[in-house]
MARDREN-28758 format. One line per 3 residues: number of its first residue (from 1); their letters; for each residue x, y, z negated of N, C-alpha, C. Coordinates in steps of 0.05 Angstrom, whole numbers. Layout:
NUM = A = X:Y:Z:X:Y:Z:X:Y:Z; ...
END
This chain:
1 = XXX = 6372:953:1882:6356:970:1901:6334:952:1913; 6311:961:1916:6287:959:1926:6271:969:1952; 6276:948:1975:6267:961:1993:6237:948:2008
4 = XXX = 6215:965:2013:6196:963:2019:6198:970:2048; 6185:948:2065:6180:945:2093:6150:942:2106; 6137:958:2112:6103:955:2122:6114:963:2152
7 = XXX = 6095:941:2172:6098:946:2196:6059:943:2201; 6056:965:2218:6029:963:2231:6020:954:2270; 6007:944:2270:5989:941:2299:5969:962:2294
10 = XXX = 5968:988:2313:5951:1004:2314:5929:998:2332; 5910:1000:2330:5879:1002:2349:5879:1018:2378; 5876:1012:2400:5879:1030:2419:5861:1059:2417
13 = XXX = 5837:1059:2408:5828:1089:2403:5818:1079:2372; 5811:1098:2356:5806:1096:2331:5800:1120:2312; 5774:1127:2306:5769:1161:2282:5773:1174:2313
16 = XXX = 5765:1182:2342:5760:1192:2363:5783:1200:2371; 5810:1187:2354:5835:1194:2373:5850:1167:2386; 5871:1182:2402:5885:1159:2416:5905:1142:2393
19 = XXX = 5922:1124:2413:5936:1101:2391:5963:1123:2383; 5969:1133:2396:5992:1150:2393:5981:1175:2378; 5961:1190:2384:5952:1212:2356:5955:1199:2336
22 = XXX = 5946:1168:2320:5937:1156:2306:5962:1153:2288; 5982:1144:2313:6009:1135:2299:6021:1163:2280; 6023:1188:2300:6035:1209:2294:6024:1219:2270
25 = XXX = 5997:1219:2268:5983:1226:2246:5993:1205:2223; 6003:1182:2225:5995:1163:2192:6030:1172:2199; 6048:1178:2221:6080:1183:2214:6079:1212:2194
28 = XXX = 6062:1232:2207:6073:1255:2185:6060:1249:2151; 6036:1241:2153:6033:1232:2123:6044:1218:2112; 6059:1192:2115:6084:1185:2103:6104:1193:2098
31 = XXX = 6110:1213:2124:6133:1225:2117:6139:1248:2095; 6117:1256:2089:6110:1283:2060:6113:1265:2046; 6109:1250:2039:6107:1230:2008:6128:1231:1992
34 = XXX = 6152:1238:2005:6179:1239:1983:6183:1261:1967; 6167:1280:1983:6167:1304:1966:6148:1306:1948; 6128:1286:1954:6111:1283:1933:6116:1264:1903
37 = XXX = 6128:1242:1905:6138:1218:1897:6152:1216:1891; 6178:1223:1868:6193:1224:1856:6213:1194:1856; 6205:1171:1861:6209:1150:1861:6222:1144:1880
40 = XXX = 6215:1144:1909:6227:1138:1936:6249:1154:1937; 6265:1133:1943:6295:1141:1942:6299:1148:1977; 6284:1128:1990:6300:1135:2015:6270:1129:2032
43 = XXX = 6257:1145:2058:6233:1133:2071:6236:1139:2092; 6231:1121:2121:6242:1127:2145:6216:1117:2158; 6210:1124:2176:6184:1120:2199:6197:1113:2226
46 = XXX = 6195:1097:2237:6194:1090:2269:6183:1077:2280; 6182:1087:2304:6159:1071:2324:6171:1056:2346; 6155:1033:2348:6164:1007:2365:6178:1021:2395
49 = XXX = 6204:1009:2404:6215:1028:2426:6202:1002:2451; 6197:969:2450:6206:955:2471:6160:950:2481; 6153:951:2456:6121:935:2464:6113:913:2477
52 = XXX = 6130:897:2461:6127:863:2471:6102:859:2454; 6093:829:2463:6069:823:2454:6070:824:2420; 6102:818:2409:6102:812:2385:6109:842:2365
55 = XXX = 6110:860:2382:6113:875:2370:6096:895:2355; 6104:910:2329:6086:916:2319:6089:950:2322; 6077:961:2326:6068:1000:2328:6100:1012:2315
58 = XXX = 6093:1015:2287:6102:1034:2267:6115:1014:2249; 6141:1022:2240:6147:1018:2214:6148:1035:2199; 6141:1024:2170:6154:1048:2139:6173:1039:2123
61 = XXX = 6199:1044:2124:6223:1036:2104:6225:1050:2087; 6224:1045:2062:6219:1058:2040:6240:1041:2013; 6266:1061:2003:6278:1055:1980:6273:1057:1955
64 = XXX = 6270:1044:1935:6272:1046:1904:6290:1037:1889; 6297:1050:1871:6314:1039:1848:6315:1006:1832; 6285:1013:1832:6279:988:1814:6245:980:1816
67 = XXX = 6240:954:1824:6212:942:1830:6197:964:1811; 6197:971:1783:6178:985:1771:6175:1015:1787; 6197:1030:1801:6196:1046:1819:6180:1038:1846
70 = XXX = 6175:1021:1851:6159:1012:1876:6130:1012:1867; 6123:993:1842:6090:998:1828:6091:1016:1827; 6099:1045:1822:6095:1070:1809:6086:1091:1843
73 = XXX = 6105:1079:1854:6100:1092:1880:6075:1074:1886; 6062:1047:1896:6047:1038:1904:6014:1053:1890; 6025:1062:1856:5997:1068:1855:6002:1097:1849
76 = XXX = 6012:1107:1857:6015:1146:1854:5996:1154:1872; 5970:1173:1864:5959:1178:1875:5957:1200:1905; 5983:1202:1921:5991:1216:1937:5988:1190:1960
79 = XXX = 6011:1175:1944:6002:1143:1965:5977:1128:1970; 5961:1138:1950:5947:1124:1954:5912:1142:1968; 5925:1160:1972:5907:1181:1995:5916:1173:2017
82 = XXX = 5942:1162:2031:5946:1150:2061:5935:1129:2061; 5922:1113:2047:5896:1088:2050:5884:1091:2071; 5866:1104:2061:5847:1119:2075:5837:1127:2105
85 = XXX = 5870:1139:2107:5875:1152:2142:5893:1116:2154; 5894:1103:2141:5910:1082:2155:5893:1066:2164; 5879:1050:2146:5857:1033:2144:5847:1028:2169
88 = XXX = 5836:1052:2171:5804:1055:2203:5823:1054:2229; 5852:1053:2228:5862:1062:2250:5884:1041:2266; 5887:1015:2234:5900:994:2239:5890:964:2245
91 = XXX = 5915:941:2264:5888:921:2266:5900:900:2253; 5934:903:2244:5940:880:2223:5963:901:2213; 5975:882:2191:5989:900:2168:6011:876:2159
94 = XXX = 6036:877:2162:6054:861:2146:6073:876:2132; 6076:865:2102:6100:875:2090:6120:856:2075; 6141:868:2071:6158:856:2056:6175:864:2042
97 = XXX = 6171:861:2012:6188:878:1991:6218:857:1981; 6238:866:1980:6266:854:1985:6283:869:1959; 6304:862:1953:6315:864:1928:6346:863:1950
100 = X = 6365:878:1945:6388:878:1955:6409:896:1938
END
């Protein structure tokens, strides 16, 4: 199993909304993606509960079968229309893909 971890720092205003429209908006577009994506076994969204300095906005936990299930999702063109809306609205980006 293959699990994919992206955590974001959102922008305080960003595209003329607030940090929290921003968040909610890139939470429901990830969250359609399984119905789009045949691949993702498992995808969960949450948002930072404490807002320490080190903390980051949003996470996306996202399961696959097998790393070639993760490329397939990375470049499926459904995923790769949330680019787009993420991009303009984030101010750093870390991920980490894990094998368990």
């Amino acid at each position: 199993m293959i699990r994919h971890v992206v955590m974001w720092k959102f922008k305080e205003t960003a595209e003329g909304r607030s940090k929290k429209e921003n968040m909610e908006l890139v939470r429901d577009r990830l969250l359609a993606l399984p119905a789009l994506i045949p691949t993702i076994k498992r995808l969960e969204v949450g948002f930072d509960l404490r807002g320490t300095d080190s903390s980051y906005d949003v996470m996306l936990l996202t399961e696959f079968d097998s790393l070639a299930d993760l490329e397939a999702y990375i470049v499926h063109p459904d995923h790769q229309a949330v680019g787009p809306i993420v991009l303009p609205v984030v101010e750093t980006r870390a991920v980490v893909d894990s094998e368990f």
